[in-house]
N, C-alpha and C positions, 0 to 999 in steps of 0.2 A: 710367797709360797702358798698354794693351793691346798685345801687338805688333802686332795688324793694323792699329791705330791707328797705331802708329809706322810701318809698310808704307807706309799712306795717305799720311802726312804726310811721309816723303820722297819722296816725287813735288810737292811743294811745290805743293800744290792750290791758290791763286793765282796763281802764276804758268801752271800747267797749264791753268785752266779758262779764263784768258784768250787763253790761244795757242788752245785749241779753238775759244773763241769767233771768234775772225777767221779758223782758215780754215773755218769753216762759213759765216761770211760775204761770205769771195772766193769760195766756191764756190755760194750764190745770187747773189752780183754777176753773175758769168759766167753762168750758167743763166738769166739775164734773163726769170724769171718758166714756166719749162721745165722743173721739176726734174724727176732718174731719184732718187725717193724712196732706191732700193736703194744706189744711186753713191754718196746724197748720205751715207747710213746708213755703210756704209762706209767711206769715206775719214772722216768725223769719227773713229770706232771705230782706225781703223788711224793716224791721227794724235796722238789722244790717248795711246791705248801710246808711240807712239816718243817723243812729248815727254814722258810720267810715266818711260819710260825714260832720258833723258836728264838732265834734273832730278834723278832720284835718283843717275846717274853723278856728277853735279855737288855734289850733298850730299856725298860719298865723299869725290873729291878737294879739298870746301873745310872741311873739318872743322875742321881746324888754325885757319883765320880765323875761322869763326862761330862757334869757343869765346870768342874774345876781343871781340864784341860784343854788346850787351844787343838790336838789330835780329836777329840771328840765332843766338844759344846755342843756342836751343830744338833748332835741327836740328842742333849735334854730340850733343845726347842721343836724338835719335832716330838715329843711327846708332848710337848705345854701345847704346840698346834691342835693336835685332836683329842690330848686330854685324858690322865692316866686310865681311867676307868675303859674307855673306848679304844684306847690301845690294847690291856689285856683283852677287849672282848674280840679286838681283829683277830687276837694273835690264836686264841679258843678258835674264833671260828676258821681261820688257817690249819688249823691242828688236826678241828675236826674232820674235814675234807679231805685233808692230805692222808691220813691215817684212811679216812673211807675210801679210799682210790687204790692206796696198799692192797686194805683187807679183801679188794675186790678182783685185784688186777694181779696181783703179785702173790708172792710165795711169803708162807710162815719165817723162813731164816729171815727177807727182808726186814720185816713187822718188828721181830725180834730186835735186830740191830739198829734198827728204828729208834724203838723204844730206848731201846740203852743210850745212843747217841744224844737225845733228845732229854731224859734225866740225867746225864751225866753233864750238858752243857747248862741246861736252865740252874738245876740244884746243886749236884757235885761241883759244877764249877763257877756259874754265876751266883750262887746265893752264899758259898761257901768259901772255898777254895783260893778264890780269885783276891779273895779279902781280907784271908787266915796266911797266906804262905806264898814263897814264891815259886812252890812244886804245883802251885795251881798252874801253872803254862801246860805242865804234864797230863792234868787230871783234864784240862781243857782240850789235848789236844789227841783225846779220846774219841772226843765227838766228831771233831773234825778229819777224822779219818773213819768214823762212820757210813760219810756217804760212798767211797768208792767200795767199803764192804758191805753194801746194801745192793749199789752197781750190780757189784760180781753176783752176789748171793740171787740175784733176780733172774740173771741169764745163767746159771752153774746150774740153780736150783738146789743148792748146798754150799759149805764154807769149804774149802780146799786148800791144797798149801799156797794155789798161785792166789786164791783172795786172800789168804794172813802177809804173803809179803807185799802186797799191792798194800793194804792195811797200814805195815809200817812203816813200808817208802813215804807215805803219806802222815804215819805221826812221826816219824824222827824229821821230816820237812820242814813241821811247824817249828819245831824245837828255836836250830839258826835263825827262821823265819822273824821270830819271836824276840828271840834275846837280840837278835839287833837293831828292831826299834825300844827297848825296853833300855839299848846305850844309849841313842843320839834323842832319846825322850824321857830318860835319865830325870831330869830336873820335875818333868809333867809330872812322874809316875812318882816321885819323893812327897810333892804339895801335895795330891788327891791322895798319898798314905794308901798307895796299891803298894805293897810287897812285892817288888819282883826284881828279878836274878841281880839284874845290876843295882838297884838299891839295895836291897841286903846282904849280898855276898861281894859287891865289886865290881868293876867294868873288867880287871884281868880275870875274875873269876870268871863270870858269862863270857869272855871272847876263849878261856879253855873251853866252855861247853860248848859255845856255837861251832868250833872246828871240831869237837869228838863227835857231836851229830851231826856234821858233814861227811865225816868217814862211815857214819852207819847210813845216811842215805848213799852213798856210792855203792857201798856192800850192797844192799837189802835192791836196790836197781839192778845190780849185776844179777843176782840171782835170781832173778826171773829168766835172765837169758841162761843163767848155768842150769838150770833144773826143768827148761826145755819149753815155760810159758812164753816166752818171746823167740825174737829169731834173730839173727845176725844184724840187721841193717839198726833195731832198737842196741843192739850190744853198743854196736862202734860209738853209735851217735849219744849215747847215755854215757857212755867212755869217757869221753871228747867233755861233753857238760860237768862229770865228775869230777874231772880230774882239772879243769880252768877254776869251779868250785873249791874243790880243795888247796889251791896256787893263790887262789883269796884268800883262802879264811886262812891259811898259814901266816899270808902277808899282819892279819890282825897280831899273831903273837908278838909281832918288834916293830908296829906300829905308835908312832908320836902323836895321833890324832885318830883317837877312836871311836868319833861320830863320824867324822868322814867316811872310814872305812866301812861301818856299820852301816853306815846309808847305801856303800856299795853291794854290802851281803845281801842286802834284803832287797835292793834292787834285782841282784843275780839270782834270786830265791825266788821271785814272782817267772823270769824266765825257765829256770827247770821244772816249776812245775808244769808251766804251757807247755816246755816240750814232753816232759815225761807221758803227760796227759792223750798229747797229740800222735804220740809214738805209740799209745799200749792201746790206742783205741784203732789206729790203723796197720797194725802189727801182721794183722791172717792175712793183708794183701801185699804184703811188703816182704821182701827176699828172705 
């Protein structure tokens, strides 16, 4: 591995491409088919800096836990690659940039939930959170529903009710997202002494939560089409994903094998958000 290779990959480019993804998304939700090409160019550009700056803050201070897992070794050797010191100072100078492209291009609610996203992930939840509880999944998945309310808030040019439920489609997502690698990685997440839902409270405990935040993302999806931000064609087709989602995560409560299953949740988890994403961002052309 090259350093630039190892640069890349601590900005943890699945997790980064996916936070770009949704707020490129809240930000055509909002633009309801009106995009300012340059606005839109922009706030993508200055969002992705701060989240690849983030992420790689977050590489830095978890190094110590991803040595002790086979899900994440890979990134304490991409930090031993270029070297902690020169990790925090990418990750600075990503911050710095991506914030100066904001301040430049974008609107004040952005910057704000910026901000928030971006201390709530590094501090709240990587320094803290992630290490003290297993309600860090919660306080983490703050941030992570930051970017599609930075989206919206760039094209609205304020926070409205269709960017607060866009907001929690996207954090009660993470939730099942979450607790169901945190079953079938169960064993990982016990050695590295992470606290979370299925080490501390159970595997039946996390597969109750992961179905009751499957029924609040169905909720919080539909009501974008009940309150008039979306339109018929996102209804059906978010319907249809809801409801095969919740026929899963039901299937977990009398389940005899619940890594398998758990592998299947979080499989179906990466697809609702592609579609969710790909439906609110094509929504003003669509029936």
């Amino acid at each position: 591995m090259t350093k630039a290779q190892a640069y890349y990959q601590l900005t943890k480019p699945g997790v980064l491409f996916g936070n770009a993804l949704s707020a490129a998304a809240g930000y055509l939700l909002a633009s309801r088919g009106h995009v300012d090409v340059m606005g839109f160019i922009w706030l993508c550009i200055g969002t992705t800096l701060v989240i690849a700056s983030a992420c790689a803050l977050n590489n830095y201070l978890d190094q110590d836990i991803d040595a002790k897992m086979s899900r994440t070794k890979k990134r304490a050797a991409w930090i031993k690659a270029v070297g902690p010191r020169n990790a925090v100072i990418f990750a600075a100078i990503l911050g710095i940039i991506g914030f100066a492209v904001l301040i430049a291009f974008t609107n004040w609610w952005v910057i704000a939930v910026e901000i928030i996203g971006y201390v709530d992930y590094v501090v709240f939840y990587g320094m803290w959170s992630k290490r003290q509880s297993w309600h860090g999944t919660a306080v983490g998945a703050i941030s992570g529903a930051a970017p599609i309310l930075a989206g919206y808030a760039g094209a609205a040019g304020t926070i409205d009710w269709g960017g607060v439920l866009a907001f929690l489609v996207i954090f009660v997502w993470q939730m099942p997202e979450f607790y169901s690698i945190s079953i079938y990685r169960r064993e990982e997440y016990a050695a590295a002494g992470v606290p979370v839902i299925s080490v501390v409270k159970g595997v039946r405990y996390a597969t109750l939560h992961i179905f009751a935040y499957t029924v609040l993302f169905v909720l919080f999806s539909i009501l974008l089409s009940v309150t008039g931000y979306t339109g018929v064609t996102y209804l059906v087709v978010m319907a249809a994903v809801g409801a095969y989602w919740l026929w899963l995560g039901a299937k977990g409560l009398y389940q005899n094998e619940p890594e398998a299953w758990a592998r299947r949740m979080f499989k179906f988890s990466l697809t609702a958000l592609l579609v969710f994403c790909f439906l609110i961002s094509v929504d003003a052309w669509l029936p």
